[in-house]
C-alpha positions in Angstrom: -9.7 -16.7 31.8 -13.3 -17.2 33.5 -15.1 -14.5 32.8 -18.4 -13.4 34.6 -20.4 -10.9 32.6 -18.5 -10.4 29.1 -19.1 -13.3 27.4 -23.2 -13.0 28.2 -26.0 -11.9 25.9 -27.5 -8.7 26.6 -31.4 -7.8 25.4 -31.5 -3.9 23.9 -35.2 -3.7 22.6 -36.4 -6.5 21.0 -32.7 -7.7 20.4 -30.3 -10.0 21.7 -26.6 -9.0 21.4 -24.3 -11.9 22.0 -21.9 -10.3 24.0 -21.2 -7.7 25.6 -18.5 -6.1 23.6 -19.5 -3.4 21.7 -17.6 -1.0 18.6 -18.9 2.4 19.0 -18.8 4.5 16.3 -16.0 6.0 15.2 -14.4 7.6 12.2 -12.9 6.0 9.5 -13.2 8.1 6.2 -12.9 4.4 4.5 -16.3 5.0 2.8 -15.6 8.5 1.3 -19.2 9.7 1.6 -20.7 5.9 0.5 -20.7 2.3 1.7 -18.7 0.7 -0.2 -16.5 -2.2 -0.2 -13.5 -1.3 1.7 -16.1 0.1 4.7 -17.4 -3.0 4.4 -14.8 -5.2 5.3 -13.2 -3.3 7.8 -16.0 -3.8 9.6 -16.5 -7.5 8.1 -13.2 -8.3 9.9 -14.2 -7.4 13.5 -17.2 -8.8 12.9 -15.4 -12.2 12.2 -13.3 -11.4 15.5 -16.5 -12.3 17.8 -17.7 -7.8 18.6 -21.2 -8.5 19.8 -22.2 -5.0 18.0 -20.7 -2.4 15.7 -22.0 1.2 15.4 -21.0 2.5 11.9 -19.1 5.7 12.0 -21.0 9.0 11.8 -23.9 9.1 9.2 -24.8 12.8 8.2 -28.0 13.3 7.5 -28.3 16.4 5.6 -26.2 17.6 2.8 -24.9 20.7 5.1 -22.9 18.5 7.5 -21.2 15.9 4.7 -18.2 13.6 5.8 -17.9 10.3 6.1 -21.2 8.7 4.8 -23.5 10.7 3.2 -27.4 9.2 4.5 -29.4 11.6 2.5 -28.0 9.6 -1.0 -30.6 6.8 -1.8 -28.0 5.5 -3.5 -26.5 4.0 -1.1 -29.2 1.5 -0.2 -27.4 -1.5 -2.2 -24.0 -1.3 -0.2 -26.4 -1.6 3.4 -28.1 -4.4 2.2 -24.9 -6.0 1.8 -23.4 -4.4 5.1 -26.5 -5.9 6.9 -25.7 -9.6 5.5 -22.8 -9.3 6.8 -23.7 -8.5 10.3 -25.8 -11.1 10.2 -23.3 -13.9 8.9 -21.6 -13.8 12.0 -24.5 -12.5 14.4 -23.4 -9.0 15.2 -26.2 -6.5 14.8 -25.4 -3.0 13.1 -26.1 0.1 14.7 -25.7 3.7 12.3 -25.1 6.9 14.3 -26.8 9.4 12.9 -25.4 12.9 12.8 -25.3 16.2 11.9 -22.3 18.1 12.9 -24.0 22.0 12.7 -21.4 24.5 12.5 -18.4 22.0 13.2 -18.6 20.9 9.3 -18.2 23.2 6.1 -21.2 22.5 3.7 -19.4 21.0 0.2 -20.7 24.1 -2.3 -18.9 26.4 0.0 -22.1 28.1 1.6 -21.7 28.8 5.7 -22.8 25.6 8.1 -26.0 25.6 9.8 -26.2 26.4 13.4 -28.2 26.8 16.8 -26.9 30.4 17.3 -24.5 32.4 15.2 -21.7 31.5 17.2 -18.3 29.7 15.2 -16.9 26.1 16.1 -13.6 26.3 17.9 -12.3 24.0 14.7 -13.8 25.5 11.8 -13.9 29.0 12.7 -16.8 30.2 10.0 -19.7 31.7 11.8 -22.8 29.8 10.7 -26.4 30.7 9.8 -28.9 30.7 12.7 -31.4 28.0 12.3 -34.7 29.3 11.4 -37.8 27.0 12.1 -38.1 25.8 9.0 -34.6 24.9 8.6 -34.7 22.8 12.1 -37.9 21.0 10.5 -35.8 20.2 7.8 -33.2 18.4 9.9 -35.4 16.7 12.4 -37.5 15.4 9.5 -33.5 14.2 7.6 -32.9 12.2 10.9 -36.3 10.2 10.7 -35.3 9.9 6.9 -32.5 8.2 7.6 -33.8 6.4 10.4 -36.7 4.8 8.5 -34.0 3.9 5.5 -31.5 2.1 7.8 -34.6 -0.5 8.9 -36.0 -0.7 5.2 -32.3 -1.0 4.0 -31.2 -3.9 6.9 -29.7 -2.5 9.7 -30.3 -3.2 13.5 -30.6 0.1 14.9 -29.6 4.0 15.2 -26.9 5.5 17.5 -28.3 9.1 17.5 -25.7 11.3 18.1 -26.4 13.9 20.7 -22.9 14.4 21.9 -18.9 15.8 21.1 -20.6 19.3 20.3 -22.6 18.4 17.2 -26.2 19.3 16.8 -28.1 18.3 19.1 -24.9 19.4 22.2 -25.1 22.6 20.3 -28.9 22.8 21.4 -28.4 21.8 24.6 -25.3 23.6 25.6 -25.7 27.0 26.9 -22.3 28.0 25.6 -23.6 27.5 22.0 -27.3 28.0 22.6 -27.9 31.6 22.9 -31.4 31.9 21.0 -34.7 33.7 22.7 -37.5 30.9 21.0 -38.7 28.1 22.2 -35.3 25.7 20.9 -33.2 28.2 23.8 -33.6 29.0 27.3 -32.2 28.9 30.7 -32.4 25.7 31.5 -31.7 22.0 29.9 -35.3 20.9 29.6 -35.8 23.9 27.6 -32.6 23.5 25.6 -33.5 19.7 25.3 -36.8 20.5 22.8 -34.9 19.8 19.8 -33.6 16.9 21.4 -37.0 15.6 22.2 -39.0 16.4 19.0 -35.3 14.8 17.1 -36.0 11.5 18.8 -39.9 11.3 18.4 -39.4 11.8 14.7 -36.5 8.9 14.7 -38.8 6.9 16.5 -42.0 7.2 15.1 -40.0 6.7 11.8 -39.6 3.2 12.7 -40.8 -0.3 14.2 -40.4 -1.2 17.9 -38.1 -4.4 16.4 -36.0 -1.7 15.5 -33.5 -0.3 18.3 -32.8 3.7 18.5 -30.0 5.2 20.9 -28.3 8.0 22.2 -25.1 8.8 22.7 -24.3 11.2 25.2 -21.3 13.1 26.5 -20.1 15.7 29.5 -18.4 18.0 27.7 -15.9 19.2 30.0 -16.5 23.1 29.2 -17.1 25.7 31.9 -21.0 26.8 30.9 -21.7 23.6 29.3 -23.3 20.6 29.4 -22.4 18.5 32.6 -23.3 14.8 33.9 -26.4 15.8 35.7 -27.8 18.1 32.3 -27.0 14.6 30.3 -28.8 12.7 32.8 -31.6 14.6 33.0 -31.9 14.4 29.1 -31.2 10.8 29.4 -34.0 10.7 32.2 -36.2 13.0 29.9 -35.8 10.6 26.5 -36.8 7.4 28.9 -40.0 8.5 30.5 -41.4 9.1 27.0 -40.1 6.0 25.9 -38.0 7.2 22.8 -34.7 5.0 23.5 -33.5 1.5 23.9 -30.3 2.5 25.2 -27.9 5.0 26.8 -24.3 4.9 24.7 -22.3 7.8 27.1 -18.6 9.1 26.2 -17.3 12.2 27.3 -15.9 15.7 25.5 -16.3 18.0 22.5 -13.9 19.9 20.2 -12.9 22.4 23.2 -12.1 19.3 24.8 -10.7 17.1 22.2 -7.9 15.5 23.5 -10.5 13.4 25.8 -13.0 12.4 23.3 -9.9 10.0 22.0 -7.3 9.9 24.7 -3.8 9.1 24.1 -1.7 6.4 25.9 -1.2 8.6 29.0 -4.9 8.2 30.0 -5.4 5.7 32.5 -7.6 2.5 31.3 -11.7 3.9 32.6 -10.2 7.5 32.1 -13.9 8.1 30.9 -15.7 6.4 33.9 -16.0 9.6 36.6 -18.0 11.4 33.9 -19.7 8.3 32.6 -20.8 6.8 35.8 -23.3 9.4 36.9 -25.2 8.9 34.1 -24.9 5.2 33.8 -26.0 3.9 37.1 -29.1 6.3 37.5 -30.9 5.3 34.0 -32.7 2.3 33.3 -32.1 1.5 30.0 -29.1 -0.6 28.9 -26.1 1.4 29.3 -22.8 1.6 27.5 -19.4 3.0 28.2 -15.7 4.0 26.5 -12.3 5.2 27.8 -9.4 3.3 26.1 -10.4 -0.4 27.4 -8.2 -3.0 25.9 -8.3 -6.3 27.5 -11.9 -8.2 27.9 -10.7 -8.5 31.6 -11.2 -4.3 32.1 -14.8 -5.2 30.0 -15.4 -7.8 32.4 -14.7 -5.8 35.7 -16.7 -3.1 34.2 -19.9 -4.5 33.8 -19.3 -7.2 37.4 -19.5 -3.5 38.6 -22.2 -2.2 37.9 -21.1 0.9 35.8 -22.1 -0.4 32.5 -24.0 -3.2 30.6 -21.6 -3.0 27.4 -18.0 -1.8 27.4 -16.9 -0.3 24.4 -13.4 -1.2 22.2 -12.4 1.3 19.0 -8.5 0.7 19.2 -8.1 -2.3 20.7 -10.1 -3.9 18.0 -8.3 -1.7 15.4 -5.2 -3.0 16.2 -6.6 -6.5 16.6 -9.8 -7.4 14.9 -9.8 -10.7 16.5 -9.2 -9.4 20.0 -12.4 -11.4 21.2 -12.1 -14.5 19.3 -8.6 -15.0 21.2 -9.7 -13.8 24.6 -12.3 -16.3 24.7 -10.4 -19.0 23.4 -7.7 -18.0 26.1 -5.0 -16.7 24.0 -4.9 -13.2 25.3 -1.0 -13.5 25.3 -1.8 -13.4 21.1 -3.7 -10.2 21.1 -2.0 -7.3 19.2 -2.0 -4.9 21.3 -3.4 -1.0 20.8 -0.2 1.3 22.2 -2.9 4.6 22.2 -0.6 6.8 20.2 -3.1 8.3 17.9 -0.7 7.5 15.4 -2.6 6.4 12.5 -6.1 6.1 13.8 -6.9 9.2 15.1 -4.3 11.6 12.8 -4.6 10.0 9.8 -8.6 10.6 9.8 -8.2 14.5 10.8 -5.5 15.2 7.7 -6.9 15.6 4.6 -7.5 13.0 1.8 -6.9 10.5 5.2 -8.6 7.4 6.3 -8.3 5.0 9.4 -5.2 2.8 9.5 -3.2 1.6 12.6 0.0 1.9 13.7 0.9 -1.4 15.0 -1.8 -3.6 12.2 -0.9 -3.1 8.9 -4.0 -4.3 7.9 -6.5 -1.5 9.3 -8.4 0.0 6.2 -7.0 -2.4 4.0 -8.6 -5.6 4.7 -9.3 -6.4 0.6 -5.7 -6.7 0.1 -3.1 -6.7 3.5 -3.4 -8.0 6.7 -2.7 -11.6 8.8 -6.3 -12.7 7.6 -4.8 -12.4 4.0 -1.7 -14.3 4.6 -0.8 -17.9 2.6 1.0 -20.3 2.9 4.1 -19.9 0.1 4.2 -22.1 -2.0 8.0 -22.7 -1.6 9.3 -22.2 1.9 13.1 -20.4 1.9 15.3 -20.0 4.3 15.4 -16.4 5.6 17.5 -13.6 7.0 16.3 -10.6 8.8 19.4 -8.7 9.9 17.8 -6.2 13.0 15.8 -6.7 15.9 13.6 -3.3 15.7 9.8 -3.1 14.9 10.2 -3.3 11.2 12.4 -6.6 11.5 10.7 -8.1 14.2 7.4 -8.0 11.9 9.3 -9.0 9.0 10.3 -11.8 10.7 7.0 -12.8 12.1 5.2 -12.3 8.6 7.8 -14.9 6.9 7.6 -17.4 9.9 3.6 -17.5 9.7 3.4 -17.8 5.8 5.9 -21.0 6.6 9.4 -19.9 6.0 12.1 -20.8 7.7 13.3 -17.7 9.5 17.0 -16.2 11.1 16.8 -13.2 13.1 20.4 -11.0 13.8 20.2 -8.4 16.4 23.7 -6.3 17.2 22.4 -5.5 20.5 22.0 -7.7 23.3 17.8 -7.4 23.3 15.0 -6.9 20.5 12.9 -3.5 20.3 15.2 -1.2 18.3 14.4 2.6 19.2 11.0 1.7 20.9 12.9 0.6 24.0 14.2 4.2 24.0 11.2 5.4 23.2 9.5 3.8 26.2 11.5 5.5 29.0 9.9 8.9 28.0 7.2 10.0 30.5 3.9 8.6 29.9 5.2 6.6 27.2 5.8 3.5 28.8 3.3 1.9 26.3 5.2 2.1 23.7 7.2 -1.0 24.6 4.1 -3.0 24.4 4.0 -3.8 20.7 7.7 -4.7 20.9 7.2 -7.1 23.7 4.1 -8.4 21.4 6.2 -9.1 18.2 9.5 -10.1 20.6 6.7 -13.4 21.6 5.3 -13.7 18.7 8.2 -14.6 16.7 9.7 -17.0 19.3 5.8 -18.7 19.1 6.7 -19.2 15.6 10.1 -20.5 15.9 11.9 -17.5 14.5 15.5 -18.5 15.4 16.5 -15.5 17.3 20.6 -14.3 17.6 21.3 -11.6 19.9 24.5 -10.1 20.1 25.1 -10.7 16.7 26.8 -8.4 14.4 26.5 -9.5 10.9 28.8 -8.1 7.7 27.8 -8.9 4.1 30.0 -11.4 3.9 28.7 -13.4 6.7 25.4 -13.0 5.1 26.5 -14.1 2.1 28.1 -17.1 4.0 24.3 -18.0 5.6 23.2 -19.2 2.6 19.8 -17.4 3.0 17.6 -17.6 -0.1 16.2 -13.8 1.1 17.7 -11.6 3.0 15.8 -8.7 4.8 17.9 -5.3 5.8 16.1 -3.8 8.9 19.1 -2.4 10.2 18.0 1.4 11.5 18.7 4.6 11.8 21.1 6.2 13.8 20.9 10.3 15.4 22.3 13.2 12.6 24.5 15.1 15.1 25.6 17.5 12.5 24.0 20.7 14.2 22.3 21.0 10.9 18.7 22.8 10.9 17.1 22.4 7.7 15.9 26.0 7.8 18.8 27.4 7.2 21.1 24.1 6.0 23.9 26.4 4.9 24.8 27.6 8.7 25.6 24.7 11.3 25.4 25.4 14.6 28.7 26.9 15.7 30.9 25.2 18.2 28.2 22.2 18.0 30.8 20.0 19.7 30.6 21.1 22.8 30.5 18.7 25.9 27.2 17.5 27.0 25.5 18.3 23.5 23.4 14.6 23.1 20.7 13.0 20.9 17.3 12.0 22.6 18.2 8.5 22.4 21.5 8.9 23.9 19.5 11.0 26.4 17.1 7.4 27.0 19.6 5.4 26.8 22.8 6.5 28.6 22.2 9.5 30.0 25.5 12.0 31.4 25.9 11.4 34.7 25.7 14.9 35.4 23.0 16.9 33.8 23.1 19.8 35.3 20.6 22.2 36.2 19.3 23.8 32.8 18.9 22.5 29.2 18.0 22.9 25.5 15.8 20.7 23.4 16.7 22.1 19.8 14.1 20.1 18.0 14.3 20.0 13.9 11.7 16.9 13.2 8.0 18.5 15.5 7.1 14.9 16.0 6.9 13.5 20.3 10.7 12.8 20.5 11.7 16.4 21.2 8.2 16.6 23.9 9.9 13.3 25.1 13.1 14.7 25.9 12.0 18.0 27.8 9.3 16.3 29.9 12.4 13.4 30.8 14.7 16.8 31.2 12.2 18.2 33.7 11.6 15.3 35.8 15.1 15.3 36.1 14.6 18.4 37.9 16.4 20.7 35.0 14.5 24.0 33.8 14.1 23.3 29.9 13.5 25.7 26.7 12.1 23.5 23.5 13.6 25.1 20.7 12.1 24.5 17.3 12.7 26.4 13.6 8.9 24.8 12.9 6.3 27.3 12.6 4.0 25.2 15.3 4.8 24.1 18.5 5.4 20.0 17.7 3.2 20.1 14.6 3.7 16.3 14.2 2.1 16.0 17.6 -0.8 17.9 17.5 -3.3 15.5 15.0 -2.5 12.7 17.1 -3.7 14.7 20.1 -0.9 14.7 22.1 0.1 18.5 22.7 -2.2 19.9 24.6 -1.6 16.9 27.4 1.8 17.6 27.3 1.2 21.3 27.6 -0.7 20.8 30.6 1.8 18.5 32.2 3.7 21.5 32.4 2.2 23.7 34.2 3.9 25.2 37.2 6.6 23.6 35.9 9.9 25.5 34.4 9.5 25.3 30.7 9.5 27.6 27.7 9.4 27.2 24.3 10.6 29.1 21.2 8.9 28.4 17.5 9.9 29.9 14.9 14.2 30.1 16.1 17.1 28.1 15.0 20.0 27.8 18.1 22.8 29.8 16.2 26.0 28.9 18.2 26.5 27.1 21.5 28.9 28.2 24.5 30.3 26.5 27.3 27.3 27.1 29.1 24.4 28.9 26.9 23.1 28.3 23.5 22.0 30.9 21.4 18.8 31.5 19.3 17.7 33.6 16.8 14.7 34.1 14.6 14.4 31.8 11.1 13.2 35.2 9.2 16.6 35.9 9.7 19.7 34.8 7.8 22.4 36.5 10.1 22.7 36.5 13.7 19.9 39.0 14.1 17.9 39.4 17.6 19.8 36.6 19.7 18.3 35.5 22.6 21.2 33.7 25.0 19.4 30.7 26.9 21.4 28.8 29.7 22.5 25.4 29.0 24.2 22.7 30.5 22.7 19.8 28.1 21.2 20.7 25.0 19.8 17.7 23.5 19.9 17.6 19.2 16.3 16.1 17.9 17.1 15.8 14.0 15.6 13.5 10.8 17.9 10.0 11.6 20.2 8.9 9.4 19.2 5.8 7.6 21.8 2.9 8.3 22.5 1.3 5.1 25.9 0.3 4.9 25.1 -3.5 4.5 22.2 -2.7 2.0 24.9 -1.2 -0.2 27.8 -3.8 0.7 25.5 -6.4 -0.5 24.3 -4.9 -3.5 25.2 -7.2 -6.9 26.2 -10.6 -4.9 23.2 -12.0 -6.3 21.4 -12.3 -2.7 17.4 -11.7 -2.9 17.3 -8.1 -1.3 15.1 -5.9 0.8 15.5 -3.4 3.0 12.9 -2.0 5.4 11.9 0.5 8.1 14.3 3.2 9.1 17.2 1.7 7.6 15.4 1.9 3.8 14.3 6.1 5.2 14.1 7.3 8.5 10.3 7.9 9.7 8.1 6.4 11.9 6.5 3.1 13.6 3.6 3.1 11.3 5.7 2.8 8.5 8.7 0.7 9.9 6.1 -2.1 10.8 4.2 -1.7 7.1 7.2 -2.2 5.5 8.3 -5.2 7.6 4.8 -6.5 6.9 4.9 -6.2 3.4 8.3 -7.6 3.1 7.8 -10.6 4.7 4.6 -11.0 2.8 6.6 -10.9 -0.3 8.8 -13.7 -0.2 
């Protein structure tokens, strides 16, 4: 691949940043309030995978907004000196975003979060103490703290974070801003004060060898902050010198779903917002919006709408994403899917942290991961029986650490339920890790049998030394609701009552005209099924005993798109019901507060489609239990869940041997 800008150095300050590839910060929870090892060598690994510049994750400054990494704790210096080392070991320089989240974050003794104006976060919900003068001194004086310990400690820079709705957007939005002194006012150079008198302190706090930043963001919120009030902060922060560079993103927590958007975001997604601010400052400029290939980078900065391009998931799902590109072996990149799986959801639940759903590795690069791989000491012939995600990486694991590897697949193609999956709307991307591991193991030599149905005899009769089970899940269609798991849906053999995968995969030939998604799980495959339902031109109710509409969907960020997708379209949903009996024609619904056939609501229904927990395949588990065979079994066929864990488990497994 010839690349024309990507590849280039770029000056910020006094510093030269090898390339142009930047890791803005995001979060992680790896640290649990310190920098510690674990942090460390997340970071340690994309450094080793050629990023040009990492940003560490959200810093607070003050012990009212606590999180991730806790600044204000001197304690901390030791594990920054050695996160500095690092950095420079492979010639990345270290940027920390400093933060303060004001009323978005619960202080940790329980008393309410600071604030611009008494006005609640859309997430928290607690109304927060108005910030007296002394109280902003406080804060503004914490930043250039932490500032002046990141340079005496050995970091490269500050990422100030004046964006997403923290802070310093809660100053300069209007919607949050509502005091009468001289931090308020009508318009944004007003609002910007605190802004301005924030970023003298940070860099007055420090040498000019030292680089300080903002990030900025559009926030997408009628009364808020727009490109051209971002610019003209921007504008404001350069004329009195205070920044190095512009870092701009887009969003805040009213508009969550496109600070991180999923994989039905086009690559750039960010750009329109980003754009106007990028291409009217002068400073170095830096953008995000689900890039995952150095050839989008590339194009990016050959245009003109950025001098860095940023990659979060692309590098979390492959830490050595540049190191291949360069070398030209893009086809070898892992590559990000955007479901929000692991990254995203894990880091929002608590007692989380950061992993990925397609790298096993993510967050736990002391101990798992391809980098940790070796050689076995005594290669054996292996059996993976099923061509899904979970076998696949099994599979791939064993052939790289030198074994010599059989792969069975019953079906006539590899990809399990993700080629299913993939026909959903918008969630074509799916397919992309299956194509990956499908590659990858023919790279390595994997010996590959399609078509191939396999009993435990003919196992046994293989010879294998180990012998992996990844042999699935199939759909429960037993009409069997786990709110009330005594009371089946009646008549729930009715014609034209399908699973979603039979739905993907081979659909009736007739539809009809209306349908019910009866959805038991709350993950994406009942979403899948009524968006694929609707473009079929059917009117759809989602049906679900949960007590949240897809609660499985919503930490990953992926029910509100979908709820938008719908609009003007004919859909209706039902939490909180349990389908009670099906007709020819109709299905009927009833509350879960009720054990009998209370209030039922009749909904028509040519299809109804059954989303239900899978039941794990493990008949040749079992069958080869005892016939002194070296055993695993993996993925959905060891418990029915998700990709995350199917490809962990593969991992591990093949790892093992």
């Amino acid at each position: 691949m010839n690349y024309t800008h990507v590849h280039t150095p770029l000056q910020i300050g006094k510093q030269t940043i090898k390339n142009r590839i930047f890791r803005p910060a995001h979060g992680s929870i790896l640290g649990k309030g310190a920098m510690n090892d674990t942090l460390i060598a997340y970071h340690e690994a994309r450094a080793r995978g050629g990023a040009g510049l990492s940003i560490i994750e959200v810093g607070s400054v003050h012990p009212t907004s606590p999180l991730s990494i806790d600044l204000w704790k001197p304690e901390l210096e030791g594990g920054y000196r050695k996160l500095g080392d690092m950095g420079r070991k492979y010639d990345m320089k270290i940027y920390q975003q400093l933060w303060h989240a004001g009323h978005h974050t619960l202080p940790r003794d329980g008393s309410p979060p600071w604030g611009v104006s008494a006005t609640p976060s859309v997430e928290v919900g607690v109304v927060p103490v108005e910030m007296t003068r002394p109280m902003i001194a406080e804060i503004i004086e914490a930043y250039a703290t932490a500032a002046r310990r990141m340079e005496e400690w050995g970091i490269d820079g500050v990422d100030v974070h004046c964006a997403h709705g923290y802070l310093p957007a809660q100053f300069l939005s209007a919607n949050t801003n509502l005091r009468e002194d001289e931090y308020g006012g009508a318009t944004i150079e007003e609002r910007a004060r605190f802004v301005l008198e924030l970023m003298e302190a940070v860099r007055s706090a420090v040498s000019r060898d030292f680089v300080v930043g903002v990030r900025l963001a559009p926030d997408l919120t009628v009364g808020g902050v727009d490109e051209e009030q971002n610019l003209a902060v921007a504008l404001m922060l350069e004329e009195r010198g205070l920044i190095d560079y512009v870092n701009v993103s887009v969003g805040n927590y009213n508009s969550y779903t496109k600070m991180v958007g999923g994989m039905h975001e086009p690559v750039g997604y960010e750009l329109p917002t980003s754009v106007p601010i990028t291409r009217k400052v002068k400073s170095p400029t830096m953008v995000v919006g689900r890039f995952r290939t150095l050839e989008e980078c590339d194009q990016i900065i050959r245009a003109g709408d950025a001098d860095m391009v940023g990659l979060v998931r692309a590098m979390i799902a492959d830490p050595d994403l540049v190191t291949k590109s360069l070398a030209g072996k893009t086809e070898e990149v892992r590559p990000c899917i955007g479901c929000n799986q692991a990254c995203v959801a894990q880091v929002s639940t608590e007692h989380g942290h950061m992993e990925c759903a397609v790298n096993p590795g993510t967050g736990h690069e002391l101990y798992r991961g391809d980098h940790v791989l070796q050689p076995a000491a005594e290669p054996k012939t292996v059996l993976v029986v099923g061509g899904g995600p979970a076998g696949m990486e099994a599979a791939r694991v064993a052939a790289l650490r030198g074994h010599k590897v059989t792969l069975a697949e019953a079906s006539p193609t590899l990809g399990g339920t993700l080629r299913a999956a993939a026909k959903a709307p918008t969630r074509h991307g799916m397919i992309d890790i299956a194509t990956w591991l499908e590659a990858e193991i023919f790279r390595l030599g994997v010996d590959v049998r399609l078509s191939t149905y396999i009993d435990a005899d003919d196992v046994v009769a293989t010879g294998a030394e180990s012998v992996i089970i990844a042999t699935g899940s199939l759909p429960r269609m037993d009409g069997i609701q786990h709110s009330h798991p005594g009371q089946p849906i009646r008549n729930f053999d009715r014609r034209n009552v399908i699973s979603a995968f039979d739905l993907f995969m081979q659909p009736p030939a007739n539809l009809g005209k209306t349908a019910v998604v009866i959805d038991d799980v709350g993950h994406y495959e009942g979403l899948a099924a009524t968006e694929y339902l609707l473009e079929q031109g059917l009117a759809v109710t989602y049906v679900t005993r949960l007590r949240m509409f897809a609660q499985l969907a919503q930490a990953p960020l992926m029910v509100e798109p979908f709820l938008s997708r719908m609009r003007g379209k004919p859909f209706d949903y039902l939490i909180r019901h349990r389908a009670v009996e099906f007709t020819e024609n109709e299905v009927l619904v009833s509350p879960t507060h009720f054990t009998d056939d209370a209030d039922v609501r009749r909904l028509p229904a040519d299809t109804v489609v059954f989303v239900s927990a899978n039941a794990p395949n493990r008949d040749l588990h079992v069958a080869l239990q005892g016939r002194n065979t070296d055993l695993r079994i993996v993925g959905d066929a060891h418990s029915p869940r998700f990709l995350q864990t199917a490809i962990r488990e593969g991992h591990m497994a093949g790892a093992s041997i």
